[in-house]
Backbone bond lengths (Angstrom), bond angles and torsions (degrees), N, CA, C in turn:
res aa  C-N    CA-C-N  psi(-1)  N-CA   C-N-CA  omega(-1)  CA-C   N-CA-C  phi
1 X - - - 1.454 - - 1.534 110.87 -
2 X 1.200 120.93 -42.97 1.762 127.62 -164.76 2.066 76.64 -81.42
3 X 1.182 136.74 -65.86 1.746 111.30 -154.14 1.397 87.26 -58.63
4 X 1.758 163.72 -75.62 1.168 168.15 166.29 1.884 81.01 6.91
5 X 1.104 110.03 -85.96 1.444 119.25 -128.62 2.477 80.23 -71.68
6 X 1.047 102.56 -10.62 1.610 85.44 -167.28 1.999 91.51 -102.51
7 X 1.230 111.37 -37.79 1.523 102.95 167.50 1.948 113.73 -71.34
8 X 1.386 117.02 18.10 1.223 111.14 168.48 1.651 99.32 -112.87
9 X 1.254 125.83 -39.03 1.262 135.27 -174.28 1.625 102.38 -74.69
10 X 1.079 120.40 -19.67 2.064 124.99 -165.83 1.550 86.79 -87.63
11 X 1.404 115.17 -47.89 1.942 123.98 -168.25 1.582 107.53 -60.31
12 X 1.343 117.87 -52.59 1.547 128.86 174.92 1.207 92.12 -47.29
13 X 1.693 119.58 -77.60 1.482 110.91 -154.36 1.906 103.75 -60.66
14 X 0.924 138.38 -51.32 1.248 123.04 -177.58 1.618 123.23 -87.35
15 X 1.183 132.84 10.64 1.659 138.60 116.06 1.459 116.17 -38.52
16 X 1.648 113.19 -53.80 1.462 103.38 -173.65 1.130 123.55 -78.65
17 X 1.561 116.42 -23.87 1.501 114.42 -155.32 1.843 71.13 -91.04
18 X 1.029 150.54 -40.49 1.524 124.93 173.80 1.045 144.13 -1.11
19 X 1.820 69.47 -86.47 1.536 104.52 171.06 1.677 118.82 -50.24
20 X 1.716 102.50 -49.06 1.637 104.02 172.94 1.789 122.35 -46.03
21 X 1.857 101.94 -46.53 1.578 99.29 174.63 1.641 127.84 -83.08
22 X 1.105 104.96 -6.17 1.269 123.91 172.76 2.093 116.09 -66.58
23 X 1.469 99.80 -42.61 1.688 114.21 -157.84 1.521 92.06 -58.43
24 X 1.711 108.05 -44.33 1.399 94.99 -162.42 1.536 121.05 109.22
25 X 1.595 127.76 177.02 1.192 133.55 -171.06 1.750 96.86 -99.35
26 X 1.484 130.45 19.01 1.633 115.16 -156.12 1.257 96.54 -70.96
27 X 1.741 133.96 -1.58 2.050 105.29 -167.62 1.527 92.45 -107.13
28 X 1.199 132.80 34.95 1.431 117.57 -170.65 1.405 112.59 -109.48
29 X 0.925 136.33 126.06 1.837 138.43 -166.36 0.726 111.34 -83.43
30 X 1.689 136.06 6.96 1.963 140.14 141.01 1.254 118.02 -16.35
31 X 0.944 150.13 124.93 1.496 128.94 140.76 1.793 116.66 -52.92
32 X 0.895 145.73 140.82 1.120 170.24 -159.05 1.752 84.87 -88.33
33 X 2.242 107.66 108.48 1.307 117.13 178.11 1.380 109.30 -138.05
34 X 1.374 110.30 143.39 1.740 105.94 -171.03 1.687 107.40 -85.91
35 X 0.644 111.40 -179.22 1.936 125.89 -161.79 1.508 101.81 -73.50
36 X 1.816 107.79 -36.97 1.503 92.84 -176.95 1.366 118.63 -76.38
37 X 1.584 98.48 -15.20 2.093 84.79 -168.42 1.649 88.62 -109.28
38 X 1.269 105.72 27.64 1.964 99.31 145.36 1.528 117.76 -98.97
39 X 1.095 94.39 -39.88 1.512 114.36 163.33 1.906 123.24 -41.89
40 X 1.252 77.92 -54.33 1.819 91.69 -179.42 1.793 103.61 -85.38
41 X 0.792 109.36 -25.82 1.864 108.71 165.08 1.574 123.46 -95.06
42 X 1.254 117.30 5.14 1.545 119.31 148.09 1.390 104.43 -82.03
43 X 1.852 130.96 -57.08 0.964 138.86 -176.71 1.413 109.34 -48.24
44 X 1.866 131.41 -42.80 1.141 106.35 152.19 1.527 160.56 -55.62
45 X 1.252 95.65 -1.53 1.469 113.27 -159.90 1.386 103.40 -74.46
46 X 1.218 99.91 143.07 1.788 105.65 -176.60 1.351 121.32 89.34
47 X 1.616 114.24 -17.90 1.076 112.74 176.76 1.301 142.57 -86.48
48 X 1.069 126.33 143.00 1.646 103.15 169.10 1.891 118.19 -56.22
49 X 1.768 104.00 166.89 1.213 110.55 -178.15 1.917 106.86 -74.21
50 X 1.133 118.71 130.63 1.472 105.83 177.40 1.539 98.80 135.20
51 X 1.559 109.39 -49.24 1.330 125.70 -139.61 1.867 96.50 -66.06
52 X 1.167 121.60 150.45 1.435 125.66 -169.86 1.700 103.77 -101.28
53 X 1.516 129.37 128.93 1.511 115.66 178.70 1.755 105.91 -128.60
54 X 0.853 130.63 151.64 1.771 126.32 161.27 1.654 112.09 -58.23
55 X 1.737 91.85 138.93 1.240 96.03 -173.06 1.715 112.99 -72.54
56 X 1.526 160.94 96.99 1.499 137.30 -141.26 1.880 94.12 -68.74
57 X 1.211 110.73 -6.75 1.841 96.83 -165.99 1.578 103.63 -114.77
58 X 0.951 94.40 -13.03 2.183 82.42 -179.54 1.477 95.06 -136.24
59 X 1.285 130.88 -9.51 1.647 121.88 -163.25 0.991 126.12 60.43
60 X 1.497 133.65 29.03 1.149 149.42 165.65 1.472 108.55 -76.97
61 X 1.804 106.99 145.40 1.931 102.22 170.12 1.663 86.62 -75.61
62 X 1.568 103.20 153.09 1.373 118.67 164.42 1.963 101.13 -135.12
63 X 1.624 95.38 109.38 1.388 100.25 165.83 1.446 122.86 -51.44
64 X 1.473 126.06 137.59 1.558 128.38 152.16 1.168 143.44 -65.38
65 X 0.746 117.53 120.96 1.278 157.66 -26.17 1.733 135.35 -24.83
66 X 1.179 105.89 117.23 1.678 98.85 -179.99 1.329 122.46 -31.53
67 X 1.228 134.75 135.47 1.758 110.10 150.27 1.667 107.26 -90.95
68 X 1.040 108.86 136.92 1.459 127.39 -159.61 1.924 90.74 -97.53
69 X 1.535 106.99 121.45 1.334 107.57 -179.47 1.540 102.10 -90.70
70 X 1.385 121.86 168.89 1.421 129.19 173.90 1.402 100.18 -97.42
71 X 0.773 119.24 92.23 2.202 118.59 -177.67 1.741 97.95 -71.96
72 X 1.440 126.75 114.83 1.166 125.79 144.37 1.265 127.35 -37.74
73 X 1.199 130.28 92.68 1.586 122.48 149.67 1.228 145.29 -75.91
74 X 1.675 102.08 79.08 1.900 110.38 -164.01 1.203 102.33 50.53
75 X 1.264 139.67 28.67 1.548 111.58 169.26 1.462 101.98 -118.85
């Protein structure tokens, strides 16, 4: 009865935590941003507006304030 009752309690917990990594980021009010223009908006930080920084992913100057691209994700 107790292996029954601990292989029913082991199945829940790893069904749910699945299900939990599975759902995804969909309730978050982010806009959806790719790695480089997080990248390039830490690198702005601190700066004044104007100020010129290296891009870390293509080596491009990127003026400050970033412009923040909308990256399509397959959709």
């Amino acid at each position: 009865m107790s292996k029954l009752l601990i292989a029913v309690i082991g199945s829940v917990f790893l069904l749910g935590s699945a299900g939990v990594m599975a759902s995804g980021n969909k309730e978050s009010r982010m806009p959806p941003m790719a790695a480089q223009d997080i990248l390039n908006k830490m690198a702005c930080e601190g700066k004044k507006d104007g100020e010129k920084t290296k891009d870390r992913v293509d080596g491009e100057m990127v003026t400050c304030p970033p412009k923040i691209k909308q990256p399509n994700f397959g959709k």
